[in-house]
Structure formats: structure tokens, C-alpha cells
Backbone and ligand atoms as CSV (ligand in chain L), in Angstrom:
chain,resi,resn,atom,element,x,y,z
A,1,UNK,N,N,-2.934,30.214,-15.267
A,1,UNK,CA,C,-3.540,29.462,-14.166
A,1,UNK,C,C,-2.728,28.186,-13.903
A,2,UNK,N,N,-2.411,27.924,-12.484
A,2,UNK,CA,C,-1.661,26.639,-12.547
A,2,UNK,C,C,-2.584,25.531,-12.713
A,3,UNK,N,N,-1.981,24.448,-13.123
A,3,UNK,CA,C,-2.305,23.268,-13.727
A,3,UNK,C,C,-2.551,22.091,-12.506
A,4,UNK,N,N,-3.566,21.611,-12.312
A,4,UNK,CA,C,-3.664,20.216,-11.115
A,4,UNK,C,C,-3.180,19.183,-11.671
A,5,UNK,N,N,-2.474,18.711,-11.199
A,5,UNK,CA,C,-1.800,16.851,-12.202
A,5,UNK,C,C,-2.833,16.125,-11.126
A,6,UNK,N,N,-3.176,14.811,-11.416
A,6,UNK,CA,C,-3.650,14.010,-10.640
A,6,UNK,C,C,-2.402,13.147,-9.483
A,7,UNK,N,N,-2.787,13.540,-8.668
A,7,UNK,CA,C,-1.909,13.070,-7.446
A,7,UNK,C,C,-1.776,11.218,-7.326
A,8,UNK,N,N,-0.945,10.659,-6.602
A,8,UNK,CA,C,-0.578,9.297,-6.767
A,8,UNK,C,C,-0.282,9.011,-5.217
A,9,UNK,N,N,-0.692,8.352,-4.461
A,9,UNK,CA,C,-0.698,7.620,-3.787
A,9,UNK,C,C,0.581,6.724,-3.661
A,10,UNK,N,N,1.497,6.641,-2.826
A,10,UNK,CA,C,2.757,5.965,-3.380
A,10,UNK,C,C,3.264,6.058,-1.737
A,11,UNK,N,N,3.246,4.152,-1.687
A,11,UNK,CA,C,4.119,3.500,-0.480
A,11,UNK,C,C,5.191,3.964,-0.260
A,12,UNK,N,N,5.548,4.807,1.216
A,12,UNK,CA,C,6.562,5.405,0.979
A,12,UNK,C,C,7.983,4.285,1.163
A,13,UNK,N,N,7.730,3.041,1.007
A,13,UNK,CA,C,9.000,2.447,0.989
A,13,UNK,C,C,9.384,2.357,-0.148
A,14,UNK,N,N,8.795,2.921,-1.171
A,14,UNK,CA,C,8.910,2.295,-2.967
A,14,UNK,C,C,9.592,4.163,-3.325
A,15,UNK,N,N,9.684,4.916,-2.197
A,15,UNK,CA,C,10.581,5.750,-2.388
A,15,UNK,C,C,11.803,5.912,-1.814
A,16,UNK,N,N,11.913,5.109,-0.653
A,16,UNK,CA,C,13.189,5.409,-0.101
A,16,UNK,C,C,12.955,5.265,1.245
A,17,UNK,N,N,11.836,5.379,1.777
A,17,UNK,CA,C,11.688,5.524,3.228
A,17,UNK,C,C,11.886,4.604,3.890
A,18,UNK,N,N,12.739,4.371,4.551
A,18,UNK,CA,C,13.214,3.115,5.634
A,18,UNK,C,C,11.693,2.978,6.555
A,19,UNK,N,N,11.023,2.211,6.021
A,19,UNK,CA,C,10.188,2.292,7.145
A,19,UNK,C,C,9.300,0.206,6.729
A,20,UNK,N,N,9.585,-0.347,5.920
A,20,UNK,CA,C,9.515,-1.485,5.963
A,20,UNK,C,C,9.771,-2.410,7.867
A,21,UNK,N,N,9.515,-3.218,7.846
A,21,UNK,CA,C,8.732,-3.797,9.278
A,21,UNK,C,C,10.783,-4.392,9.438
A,22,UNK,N,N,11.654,-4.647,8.269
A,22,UNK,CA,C,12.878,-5.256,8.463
A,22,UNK,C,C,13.423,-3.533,8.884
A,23,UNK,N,N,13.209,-2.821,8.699
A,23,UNK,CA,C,13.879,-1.401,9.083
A,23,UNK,C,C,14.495,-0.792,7.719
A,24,UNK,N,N,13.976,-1.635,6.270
A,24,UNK,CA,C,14.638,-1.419,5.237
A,24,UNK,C,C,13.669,-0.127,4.827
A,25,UNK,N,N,14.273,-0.046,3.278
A,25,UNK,CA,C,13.165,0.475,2.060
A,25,UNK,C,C,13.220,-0.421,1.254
A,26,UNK,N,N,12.050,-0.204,-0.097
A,26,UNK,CA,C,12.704,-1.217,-0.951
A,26,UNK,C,C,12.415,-0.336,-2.276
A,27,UNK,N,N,13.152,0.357,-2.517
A,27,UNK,CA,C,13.324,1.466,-3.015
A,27,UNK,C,C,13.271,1.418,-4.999
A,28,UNK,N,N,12.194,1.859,-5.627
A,28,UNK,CA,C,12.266,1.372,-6.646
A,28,UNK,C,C,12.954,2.657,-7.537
A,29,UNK,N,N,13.567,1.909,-8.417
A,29,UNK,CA,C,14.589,3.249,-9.427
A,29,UNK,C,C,13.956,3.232,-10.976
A,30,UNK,N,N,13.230,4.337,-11.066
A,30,UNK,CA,C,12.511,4.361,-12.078
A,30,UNK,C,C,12.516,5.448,-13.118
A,31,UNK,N,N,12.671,6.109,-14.478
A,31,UNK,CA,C,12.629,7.341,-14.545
A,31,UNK,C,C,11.245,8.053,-14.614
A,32,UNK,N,N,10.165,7.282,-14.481
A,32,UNK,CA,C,8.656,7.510,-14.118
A,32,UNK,C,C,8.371,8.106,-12.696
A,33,UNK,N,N,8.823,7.334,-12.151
A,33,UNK,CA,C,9.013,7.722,-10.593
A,33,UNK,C,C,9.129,9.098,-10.333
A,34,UNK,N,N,11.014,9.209,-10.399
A,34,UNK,CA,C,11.278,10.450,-10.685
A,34,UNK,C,C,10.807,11.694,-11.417
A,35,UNK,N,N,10.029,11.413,-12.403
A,35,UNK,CA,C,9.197,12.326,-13.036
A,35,UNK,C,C,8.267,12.853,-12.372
A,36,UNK,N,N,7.740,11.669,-11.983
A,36,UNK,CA,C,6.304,12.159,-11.135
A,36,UNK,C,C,6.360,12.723,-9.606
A,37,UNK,N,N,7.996,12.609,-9.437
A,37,UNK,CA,C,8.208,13.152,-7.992
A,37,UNK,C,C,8.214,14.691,-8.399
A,38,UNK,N,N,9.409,14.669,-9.373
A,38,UNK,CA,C,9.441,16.283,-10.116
A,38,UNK,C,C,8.190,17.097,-10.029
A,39,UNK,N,N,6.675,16.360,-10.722
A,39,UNK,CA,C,5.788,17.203,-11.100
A,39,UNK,C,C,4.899,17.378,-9.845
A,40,UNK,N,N,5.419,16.482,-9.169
A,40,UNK,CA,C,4.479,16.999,-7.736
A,40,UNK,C,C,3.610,16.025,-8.097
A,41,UNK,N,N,3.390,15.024,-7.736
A,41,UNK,CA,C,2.395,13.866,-8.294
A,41,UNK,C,C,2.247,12.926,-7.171
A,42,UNK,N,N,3.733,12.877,-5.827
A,42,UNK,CA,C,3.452,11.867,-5.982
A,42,UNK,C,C,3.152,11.775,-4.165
A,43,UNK,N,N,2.442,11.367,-3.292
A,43,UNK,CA,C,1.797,11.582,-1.962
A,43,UNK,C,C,2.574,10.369,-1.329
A,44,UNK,N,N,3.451,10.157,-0.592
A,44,UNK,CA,C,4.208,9.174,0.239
A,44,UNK,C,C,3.577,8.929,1.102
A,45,UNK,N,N,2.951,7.214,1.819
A,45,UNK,CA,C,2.400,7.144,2.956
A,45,UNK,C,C,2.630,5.611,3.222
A,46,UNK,N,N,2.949,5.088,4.497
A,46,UNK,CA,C,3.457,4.235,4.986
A,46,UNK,C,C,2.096,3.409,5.961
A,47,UNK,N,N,1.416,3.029,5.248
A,47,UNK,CA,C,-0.273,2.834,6.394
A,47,UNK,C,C,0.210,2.235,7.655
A,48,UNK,N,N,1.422,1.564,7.570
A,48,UNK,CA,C,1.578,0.828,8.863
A,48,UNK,C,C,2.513,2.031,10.175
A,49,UNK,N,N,3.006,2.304,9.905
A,49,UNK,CA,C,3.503,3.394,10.842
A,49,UNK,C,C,2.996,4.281,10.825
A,50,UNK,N,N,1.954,4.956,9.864
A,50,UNK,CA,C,0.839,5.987,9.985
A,50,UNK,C,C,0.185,5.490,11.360
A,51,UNK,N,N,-0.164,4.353,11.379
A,51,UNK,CA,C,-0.550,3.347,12.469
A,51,UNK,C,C,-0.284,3.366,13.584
A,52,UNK,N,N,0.918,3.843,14.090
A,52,UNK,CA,C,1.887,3.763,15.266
A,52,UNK,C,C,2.412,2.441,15.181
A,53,UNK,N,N,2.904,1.537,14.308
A,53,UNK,CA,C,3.491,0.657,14.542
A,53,UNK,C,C,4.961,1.075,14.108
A,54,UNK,N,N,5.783,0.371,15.084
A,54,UNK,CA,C,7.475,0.696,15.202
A,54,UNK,C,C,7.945,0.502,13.981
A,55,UNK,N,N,9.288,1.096,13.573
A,55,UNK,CA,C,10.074,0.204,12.559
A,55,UNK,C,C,11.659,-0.128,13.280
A,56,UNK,N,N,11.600,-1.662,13.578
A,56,UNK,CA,C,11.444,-2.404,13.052
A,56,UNK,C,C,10.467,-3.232,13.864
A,57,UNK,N,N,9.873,-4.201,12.947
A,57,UNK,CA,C,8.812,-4.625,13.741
A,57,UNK,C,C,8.468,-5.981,13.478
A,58,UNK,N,N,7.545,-6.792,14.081
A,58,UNK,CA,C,7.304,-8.026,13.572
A,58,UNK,C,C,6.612,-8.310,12.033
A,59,UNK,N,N,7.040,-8.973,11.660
A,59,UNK,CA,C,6.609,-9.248,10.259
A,59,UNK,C,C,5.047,-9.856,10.679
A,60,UNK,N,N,4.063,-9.610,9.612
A,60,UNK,CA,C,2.758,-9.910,9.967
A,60,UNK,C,C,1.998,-9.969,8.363
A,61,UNK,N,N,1.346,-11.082,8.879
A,61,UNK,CA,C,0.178,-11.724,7.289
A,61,UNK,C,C,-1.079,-11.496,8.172
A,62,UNK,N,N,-2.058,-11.707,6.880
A,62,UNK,CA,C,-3.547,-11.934,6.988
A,62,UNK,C,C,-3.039,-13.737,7.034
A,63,UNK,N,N,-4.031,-13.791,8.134
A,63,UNK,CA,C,-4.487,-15.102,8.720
A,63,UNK,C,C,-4.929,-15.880,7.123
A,64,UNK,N,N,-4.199,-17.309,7.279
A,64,UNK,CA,C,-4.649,-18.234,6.285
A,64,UNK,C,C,-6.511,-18.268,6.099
A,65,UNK,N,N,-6.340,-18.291,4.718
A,65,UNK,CA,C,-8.306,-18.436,4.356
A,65,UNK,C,C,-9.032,-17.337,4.551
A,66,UNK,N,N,-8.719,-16.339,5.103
A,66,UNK,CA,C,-9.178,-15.037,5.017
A,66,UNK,C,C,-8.859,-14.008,4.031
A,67,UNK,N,N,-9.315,-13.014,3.971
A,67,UNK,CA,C,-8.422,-12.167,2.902
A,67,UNK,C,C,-8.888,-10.327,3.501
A,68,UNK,N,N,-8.409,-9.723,3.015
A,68,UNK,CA,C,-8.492,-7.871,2.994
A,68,UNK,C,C,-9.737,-7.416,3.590
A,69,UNK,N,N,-10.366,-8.041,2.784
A,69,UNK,CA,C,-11.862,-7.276,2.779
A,69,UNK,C,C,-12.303,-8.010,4.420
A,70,UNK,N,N,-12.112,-9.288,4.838
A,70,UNK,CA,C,-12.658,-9.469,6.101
A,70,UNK,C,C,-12.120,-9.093,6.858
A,71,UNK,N,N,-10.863,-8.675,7.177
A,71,UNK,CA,C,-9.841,-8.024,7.882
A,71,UNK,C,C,-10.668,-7.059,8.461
A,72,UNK,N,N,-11.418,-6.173,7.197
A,72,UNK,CA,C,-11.614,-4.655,6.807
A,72,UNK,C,C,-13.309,-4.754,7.336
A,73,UNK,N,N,-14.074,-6.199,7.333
A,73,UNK,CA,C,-15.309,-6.147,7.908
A,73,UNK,C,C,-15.570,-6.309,9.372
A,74,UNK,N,N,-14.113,-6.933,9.969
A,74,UNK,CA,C,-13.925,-7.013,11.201
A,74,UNK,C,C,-14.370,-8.930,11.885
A,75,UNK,N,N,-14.055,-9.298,10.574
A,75,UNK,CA,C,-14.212,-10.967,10.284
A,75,UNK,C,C,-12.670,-12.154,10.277
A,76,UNK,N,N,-12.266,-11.226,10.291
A,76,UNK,CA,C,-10.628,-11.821,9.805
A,76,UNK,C,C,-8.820,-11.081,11.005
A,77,UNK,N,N,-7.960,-11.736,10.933
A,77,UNK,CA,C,-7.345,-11.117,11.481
A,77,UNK,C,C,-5.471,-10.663,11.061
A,78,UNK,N,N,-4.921,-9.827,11.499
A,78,UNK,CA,C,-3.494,-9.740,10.707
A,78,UNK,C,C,-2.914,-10.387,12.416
A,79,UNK,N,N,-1.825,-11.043,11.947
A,79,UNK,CA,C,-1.102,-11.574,13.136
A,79,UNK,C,C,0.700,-11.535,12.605
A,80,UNK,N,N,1.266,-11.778,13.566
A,80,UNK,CA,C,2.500,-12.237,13.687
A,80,UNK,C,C,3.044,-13.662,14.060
A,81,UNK,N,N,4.021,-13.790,13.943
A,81,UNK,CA,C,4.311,-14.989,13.746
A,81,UNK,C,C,3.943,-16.019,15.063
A,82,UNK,N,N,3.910,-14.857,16.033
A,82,UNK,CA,C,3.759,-15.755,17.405
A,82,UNK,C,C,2.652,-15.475,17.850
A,83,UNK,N,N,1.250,-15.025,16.645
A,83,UNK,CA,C,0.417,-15.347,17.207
A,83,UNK,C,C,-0.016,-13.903,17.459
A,84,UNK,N,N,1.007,-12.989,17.617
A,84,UNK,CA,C,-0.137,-11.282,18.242
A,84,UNK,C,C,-0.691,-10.980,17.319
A,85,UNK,N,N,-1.690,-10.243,17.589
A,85,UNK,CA,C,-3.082,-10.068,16.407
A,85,UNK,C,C,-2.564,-8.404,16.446
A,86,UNK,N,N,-2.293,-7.723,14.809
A,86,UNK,CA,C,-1.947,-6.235,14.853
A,86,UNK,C,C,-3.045,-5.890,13.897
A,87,UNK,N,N,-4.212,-6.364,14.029
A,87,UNK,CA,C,-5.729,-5.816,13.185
A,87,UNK,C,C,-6.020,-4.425,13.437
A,88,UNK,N,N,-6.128,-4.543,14.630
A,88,UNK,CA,C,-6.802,-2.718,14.563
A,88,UNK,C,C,-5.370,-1.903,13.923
A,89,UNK,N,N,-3.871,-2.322,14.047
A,89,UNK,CA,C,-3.281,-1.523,13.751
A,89,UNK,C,C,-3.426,-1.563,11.730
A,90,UNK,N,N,-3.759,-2.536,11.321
A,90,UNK,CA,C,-3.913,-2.677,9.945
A,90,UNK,C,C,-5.231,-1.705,9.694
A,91,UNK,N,N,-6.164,-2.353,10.327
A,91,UNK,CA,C,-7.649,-1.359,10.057
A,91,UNK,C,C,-7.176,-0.114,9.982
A,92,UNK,N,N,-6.568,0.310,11.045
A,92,UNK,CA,C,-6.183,1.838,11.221
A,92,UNK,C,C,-5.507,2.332,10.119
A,93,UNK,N,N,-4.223,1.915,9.724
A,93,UNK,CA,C,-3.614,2.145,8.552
A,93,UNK,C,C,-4.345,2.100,7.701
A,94,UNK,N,N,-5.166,1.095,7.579
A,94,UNK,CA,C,-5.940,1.464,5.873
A,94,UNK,C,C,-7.187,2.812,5.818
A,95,UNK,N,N,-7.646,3.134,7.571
A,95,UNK,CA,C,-8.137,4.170,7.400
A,95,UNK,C,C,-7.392,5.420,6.840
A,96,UNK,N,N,-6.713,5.616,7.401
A,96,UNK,CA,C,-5.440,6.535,7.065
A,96,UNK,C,C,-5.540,6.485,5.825
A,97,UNK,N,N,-5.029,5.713,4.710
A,97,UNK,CA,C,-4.655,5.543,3.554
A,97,UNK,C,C,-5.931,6.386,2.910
A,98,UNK,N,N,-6.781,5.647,3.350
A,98,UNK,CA,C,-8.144,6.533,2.342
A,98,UNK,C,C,-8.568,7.572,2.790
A,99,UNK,N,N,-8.360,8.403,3.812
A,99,UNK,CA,C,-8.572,9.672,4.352
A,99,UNK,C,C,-7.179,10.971,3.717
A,100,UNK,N,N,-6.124,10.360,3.645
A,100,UNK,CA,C,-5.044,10.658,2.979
A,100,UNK,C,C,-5.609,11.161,1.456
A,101,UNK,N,N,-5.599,9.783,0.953
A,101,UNK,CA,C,-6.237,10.029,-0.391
A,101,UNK,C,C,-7.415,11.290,-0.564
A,102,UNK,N,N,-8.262,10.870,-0.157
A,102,UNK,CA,C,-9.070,12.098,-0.269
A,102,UNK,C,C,-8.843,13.176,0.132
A,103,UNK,N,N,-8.392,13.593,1.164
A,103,UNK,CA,C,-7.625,15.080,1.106
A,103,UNK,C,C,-6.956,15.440,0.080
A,104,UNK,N,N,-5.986,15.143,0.168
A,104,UNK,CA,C,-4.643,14.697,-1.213
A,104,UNK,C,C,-5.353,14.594,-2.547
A,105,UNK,N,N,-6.818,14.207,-2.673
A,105,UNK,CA,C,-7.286,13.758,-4.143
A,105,UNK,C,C,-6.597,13.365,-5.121
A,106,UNK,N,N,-5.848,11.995,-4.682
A,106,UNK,CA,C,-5.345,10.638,-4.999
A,106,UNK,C,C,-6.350,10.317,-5.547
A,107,UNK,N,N,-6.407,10.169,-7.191
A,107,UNK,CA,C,-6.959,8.900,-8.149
A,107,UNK,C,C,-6.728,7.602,-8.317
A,108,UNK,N,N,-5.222,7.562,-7.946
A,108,UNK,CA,C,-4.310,6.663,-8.503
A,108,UNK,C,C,-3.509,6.419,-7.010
A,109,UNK,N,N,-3.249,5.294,-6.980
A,109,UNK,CA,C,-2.195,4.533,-5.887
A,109,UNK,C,C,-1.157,3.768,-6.830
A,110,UNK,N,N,0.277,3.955,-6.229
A,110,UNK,CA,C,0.970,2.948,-7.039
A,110,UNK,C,C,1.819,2.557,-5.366
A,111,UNK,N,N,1.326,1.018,-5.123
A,111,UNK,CA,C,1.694,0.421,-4.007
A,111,UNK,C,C,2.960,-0.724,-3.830
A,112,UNK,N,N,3.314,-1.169,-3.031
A,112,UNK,CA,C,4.419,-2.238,-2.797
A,112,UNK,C,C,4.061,-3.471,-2.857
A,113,UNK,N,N,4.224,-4.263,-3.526
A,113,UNK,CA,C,3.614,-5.410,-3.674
A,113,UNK,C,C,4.229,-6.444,-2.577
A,114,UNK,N,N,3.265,-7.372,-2.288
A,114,UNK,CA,C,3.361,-8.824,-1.317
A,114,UNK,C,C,3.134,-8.226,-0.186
A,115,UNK,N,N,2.867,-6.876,0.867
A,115,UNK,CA,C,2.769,-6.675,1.750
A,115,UNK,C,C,1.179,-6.636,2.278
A,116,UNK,N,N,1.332,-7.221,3.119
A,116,UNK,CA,C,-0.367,-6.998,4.068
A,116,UNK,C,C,-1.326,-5.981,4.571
A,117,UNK,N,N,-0.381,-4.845,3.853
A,117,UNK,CA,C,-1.021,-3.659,3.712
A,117,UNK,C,C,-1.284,-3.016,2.272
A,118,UNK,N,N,-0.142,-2.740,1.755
A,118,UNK,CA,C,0.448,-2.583,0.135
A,118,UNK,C,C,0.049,-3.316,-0.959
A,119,UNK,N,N,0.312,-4.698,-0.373
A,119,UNK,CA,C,0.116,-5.735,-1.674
A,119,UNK,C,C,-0.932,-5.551,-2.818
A,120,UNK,N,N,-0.747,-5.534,-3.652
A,120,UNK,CA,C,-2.510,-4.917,-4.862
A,120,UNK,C,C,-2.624,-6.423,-5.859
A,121,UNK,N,N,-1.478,-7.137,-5.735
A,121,UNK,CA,C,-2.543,-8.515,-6.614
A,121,UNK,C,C,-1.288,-9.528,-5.648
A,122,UNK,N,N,-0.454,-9.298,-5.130
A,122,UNK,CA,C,0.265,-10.180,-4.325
A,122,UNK,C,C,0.016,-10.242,-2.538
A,123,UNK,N,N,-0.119,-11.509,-2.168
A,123,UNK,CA,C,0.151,-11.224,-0.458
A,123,UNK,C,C,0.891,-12.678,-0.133
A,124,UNK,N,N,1.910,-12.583,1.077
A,124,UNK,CA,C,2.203,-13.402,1.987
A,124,UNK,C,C,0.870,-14.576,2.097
A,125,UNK,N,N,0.973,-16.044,1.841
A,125,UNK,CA,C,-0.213,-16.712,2.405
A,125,UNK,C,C,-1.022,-16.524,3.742
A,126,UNK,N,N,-0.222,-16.205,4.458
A,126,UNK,CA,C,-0.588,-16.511,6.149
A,126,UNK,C,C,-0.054,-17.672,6.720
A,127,UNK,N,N,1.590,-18.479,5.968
A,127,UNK,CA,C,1.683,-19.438,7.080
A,127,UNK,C,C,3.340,-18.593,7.080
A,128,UNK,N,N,3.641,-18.001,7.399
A,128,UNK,CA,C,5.396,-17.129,7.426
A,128,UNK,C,C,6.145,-18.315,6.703
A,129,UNK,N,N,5.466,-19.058,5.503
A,129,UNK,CA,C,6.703,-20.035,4.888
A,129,UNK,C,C,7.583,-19.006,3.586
A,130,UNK,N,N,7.160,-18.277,4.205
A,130,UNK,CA,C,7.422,-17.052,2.230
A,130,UNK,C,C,7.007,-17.066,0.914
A,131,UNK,N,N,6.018,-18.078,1.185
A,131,UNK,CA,C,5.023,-18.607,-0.307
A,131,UNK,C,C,4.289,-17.282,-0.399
A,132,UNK,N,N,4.082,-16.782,-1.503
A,132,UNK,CA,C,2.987,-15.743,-2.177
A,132,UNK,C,C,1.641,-16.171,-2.789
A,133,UNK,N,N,0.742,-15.650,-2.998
A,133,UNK,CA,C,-0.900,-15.833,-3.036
A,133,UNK,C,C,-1.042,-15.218,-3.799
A,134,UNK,N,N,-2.145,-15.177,-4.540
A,134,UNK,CA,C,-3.310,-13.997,-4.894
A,134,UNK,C,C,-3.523,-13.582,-3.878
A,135,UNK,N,N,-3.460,-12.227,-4.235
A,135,UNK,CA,C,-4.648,-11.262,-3.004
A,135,UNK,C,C,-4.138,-9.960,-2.545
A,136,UNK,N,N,-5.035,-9.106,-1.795
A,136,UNK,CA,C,-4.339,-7.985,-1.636
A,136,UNK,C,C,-4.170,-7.492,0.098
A,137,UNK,N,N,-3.221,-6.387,0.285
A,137,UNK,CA,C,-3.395,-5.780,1.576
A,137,UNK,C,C,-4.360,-5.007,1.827
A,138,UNK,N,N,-4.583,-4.781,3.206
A,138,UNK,CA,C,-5.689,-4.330,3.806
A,138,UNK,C,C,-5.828,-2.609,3.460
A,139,UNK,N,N,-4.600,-1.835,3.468
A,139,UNK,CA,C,-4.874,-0.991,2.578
A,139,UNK,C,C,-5.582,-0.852,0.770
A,140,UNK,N,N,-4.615,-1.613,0.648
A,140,UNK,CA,C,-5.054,-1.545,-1.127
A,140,UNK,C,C,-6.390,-2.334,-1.587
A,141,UNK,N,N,-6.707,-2.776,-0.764
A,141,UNK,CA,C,-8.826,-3.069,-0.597
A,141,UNK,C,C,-9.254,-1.974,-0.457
A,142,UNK,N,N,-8.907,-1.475,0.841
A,142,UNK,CA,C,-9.266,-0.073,1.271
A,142,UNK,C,C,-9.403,0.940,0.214
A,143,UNK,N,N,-8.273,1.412,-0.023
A,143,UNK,CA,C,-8.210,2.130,-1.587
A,143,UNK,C,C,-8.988,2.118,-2.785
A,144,UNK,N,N,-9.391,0.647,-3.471
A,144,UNK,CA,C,-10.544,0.181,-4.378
A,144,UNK,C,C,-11.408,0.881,-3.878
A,145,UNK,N,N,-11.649,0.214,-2.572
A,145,UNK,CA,C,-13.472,0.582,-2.093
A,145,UNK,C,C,-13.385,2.153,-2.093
A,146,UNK,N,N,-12.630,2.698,-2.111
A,146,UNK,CA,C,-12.650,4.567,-2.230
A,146,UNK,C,C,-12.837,4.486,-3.369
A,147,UNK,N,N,-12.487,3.976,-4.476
A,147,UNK,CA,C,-12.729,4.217,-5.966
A,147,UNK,C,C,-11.268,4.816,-6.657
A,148,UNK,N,N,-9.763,4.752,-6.012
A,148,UNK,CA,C,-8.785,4.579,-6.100
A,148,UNK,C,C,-8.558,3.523,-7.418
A,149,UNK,N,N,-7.477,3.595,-8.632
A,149,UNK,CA,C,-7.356,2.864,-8.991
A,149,UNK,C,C,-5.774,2.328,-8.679
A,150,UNK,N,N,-5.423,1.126,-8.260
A,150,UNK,CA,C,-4.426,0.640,-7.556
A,150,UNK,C,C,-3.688,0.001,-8.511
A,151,UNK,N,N,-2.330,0.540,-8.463
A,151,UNK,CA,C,-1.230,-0.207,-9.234
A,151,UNK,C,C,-0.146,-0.849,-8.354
A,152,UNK,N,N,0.688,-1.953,-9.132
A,152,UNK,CA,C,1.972,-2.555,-8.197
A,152,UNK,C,C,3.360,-2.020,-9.008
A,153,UNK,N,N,4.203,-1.864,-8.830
A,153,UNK,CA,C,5.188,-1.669,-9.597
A,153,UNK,C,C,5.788,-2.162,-10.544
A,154,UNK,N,N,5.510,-3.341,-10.679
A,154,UNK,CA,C,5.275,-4.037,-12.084
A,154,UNK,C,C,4.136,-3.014,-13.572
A,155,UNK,N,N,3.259,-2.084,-12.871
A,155,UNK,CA,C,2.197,-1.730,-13.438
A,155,UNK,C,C,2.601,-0.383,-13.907
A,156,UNK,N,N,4.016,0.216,-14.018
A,156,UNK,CA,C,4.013,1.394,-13.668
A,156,UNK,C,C,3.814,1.951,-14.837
A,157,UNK,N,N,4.134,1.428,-16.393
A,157,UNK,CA,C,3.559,1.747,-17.536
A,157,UNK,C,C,2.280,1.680,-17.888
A,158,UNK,N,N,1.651,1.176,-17.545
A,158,UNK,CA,C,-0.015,1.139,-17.323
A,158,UNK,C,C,-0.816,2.114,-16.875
A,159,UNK,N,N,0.073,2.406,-15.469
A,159,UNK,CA,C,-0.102,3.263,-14.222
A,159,UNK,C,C,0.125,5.264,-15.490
A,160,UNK,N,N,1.538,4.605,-16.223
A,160,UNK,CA,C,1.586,6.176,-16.919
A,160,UNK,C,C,0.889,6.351,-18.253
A,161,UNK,N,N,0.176,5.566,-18.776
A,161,UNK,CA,C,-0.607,5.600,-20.318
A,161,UNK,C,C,-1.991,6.199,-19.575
A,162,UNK,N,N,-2.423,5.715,-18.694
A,162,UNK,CA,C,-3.485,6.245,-18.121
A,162,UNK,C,C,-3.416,7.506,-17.585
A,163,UNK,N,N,-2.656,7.866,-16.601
A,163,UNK,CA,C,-2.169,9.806,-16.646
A,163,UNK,C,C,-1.580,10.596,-17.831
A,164,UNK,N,N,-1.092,9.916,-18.938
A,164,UNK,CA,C,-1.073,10.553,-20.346
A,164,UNK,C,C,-2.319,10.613,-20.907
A,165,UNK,N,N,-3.084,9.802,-20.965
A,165,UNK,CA,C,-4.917,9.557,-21.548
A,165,UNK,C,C,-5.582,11.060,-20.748
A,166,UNK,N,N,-5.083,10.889,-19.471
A,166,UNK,CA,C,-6.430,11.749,-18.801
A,166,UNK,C,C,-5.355,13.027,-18.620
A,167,UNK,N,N,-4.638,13.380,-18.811
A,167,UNK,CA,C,-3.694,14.657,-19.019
A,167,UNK,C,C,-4.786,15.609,-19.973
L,1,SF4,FE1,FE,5.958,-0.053,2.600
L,1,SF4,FE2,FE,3.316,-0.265,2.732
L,1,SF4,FE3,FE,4.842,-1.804,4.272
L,1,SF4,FE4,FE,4.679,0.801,4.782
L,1,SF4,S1,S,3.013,-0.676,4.908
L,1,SF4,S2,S,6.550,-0.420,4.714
L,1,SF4,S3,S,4.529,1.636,2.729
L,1,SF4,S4,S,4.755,-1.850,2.021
């Protein structure tokens, strides 16, 4: 009988996918990674161009003093630098993300950290000075509230003691 691995949730810029808002990837080189690409583990998804947003595109934070979850209650807003508000396109993406997941039956997310979608303990403040915060993107809230457990790439040994435990 074949075997189900638990599937992973994984920003597809942390594989290679040029799809970052600069037109980059930011591509992480791991032999975990690779493993888990091997075993079929690992679900690539980009919430912001799932979105219809372009690549390349304006760089965009959660508004200073707000955070994920109000974004996500419809209290808060994601903007760009000059001010355009790309909320519904964030909302949207993080719908995506958790509709993904559950098809996919994603336990586990391992996300891109500092991004306003991605981020899982890092975000942009909200003033474009490049200072970092506590806090997370509007996806990786999203994700929690599914019952997702969310890692950053810093986490990725953490991320694999726990799929060795439940193996
Ligand atoms: Fe990468 Fe997430 Fe940004 Fe897409 S939204 S480019 S997957 S960090």
C-alpha cells in the first residue's frame, strides 16, 4: 500500500520561483528541502500572485499599528509605498493559501520570512524604512487559524524532528 507523507506548504520563492514582488526568488539551499522535494512533501504556493498580483510589483507592508489578523478581519490595511491599498489582494492570497492547504492536506507550512504575506514571526514595520518587527503575514495568520503549524526557515530542523516524531 503506498504510504501518505504529510504534505508541507512551502513559499514558492524559498524554492526557486522568481515570483518575489523584486522579480527575484530567494531561494533556500538545503539538504532537507531537497529531501522533502524528493518524497513528494512539498506543495509550492506564492499567495500573492495566486492573487493576480504582477511580478514585479510594488513592495507592500501591513499599515503601521496594525497587524495580520486585522488585515484578515477587514480592520487593517496592506499598502504600498505611495499609499495604494493591495488588501483584498492580500485577503485573497491568504484565502488561497488555506484552501490550498486543505485540499493538499498541508499540516505543516514552511514559509519566507519578513514578507506581508509569508512572514511567520518576522514582518516589514509598515514605514518602507527596512526595519523588521515581530509579527506575521497575512497568509501565515491565515494558516494558524486553519490549524497549520507554521515554520520560517530558520525552523527547518524543528520543522524535520516533528515529521520524524509523526512518521
Ligand atoms: Fe514568496 Fe510568499 Fe512573497 Fe510569494 S508572497 S513571493 S511565496 S514570500
Amino acid at each position: 500500500m503506498d504510504r501518505i507523507v504529510d504534505r508541507i506548504l512551502v513559499s514558492a520563492c524559498l524554492i526557486g520561483w522568481p515570483v518575489r514582488f523584486d522579480g527575484a526568488a530567494k531561494t533556500l539551499h538545503h539538504p532537507l528541502l531537497a529531501r522533502w522535494a524528493e518524497e513528494g512533501r512539498l506543495v509550492p504556493l506564492c499567495p500573492e500572485t495566486m492573487a493576480g498580483l504582477a511580478t514585479p510589483r510594488a513592495p507592500a507592508e501591513i499599515e503601521p499599528g496594525t497587524d495580520a489578523a486585522a488585515v484578515l478581519a477587514g480592520t487593517a490595511r496592506v499598502l504600498d509605498a505611495d499609499g495604494g491599498d493591495h488588501t483584498a489582494a492580500f485577503r485573497e492570497g491568504a484565502r488561497i493559501a488555506t484552501a490550498t492547504a486543505r485540499i493538499r492536506a498541508c499540516r505543516f507550512a514552511l514559509l519566507t520570512e519578513g514578507s506581508p504575506s509569508c512572514g511567520s514571526t518576522l514582518i516589514a514595520d509598515g514605514t518602507f524604512s527596512g526595519r523588521r518587527i515581530l509579527g506575521e503575514g497575512v497568509a501565515a495568520r491565515a494558516l494558524r487559524d486553519a490549524g497549520l503549524r507554521v515554520f520560517a526557515p530558520d525552523a527547518l530542523d524543528e520543522l524535520a524532528a516533528l515529521l520524524d516524531r509523526e512518521a
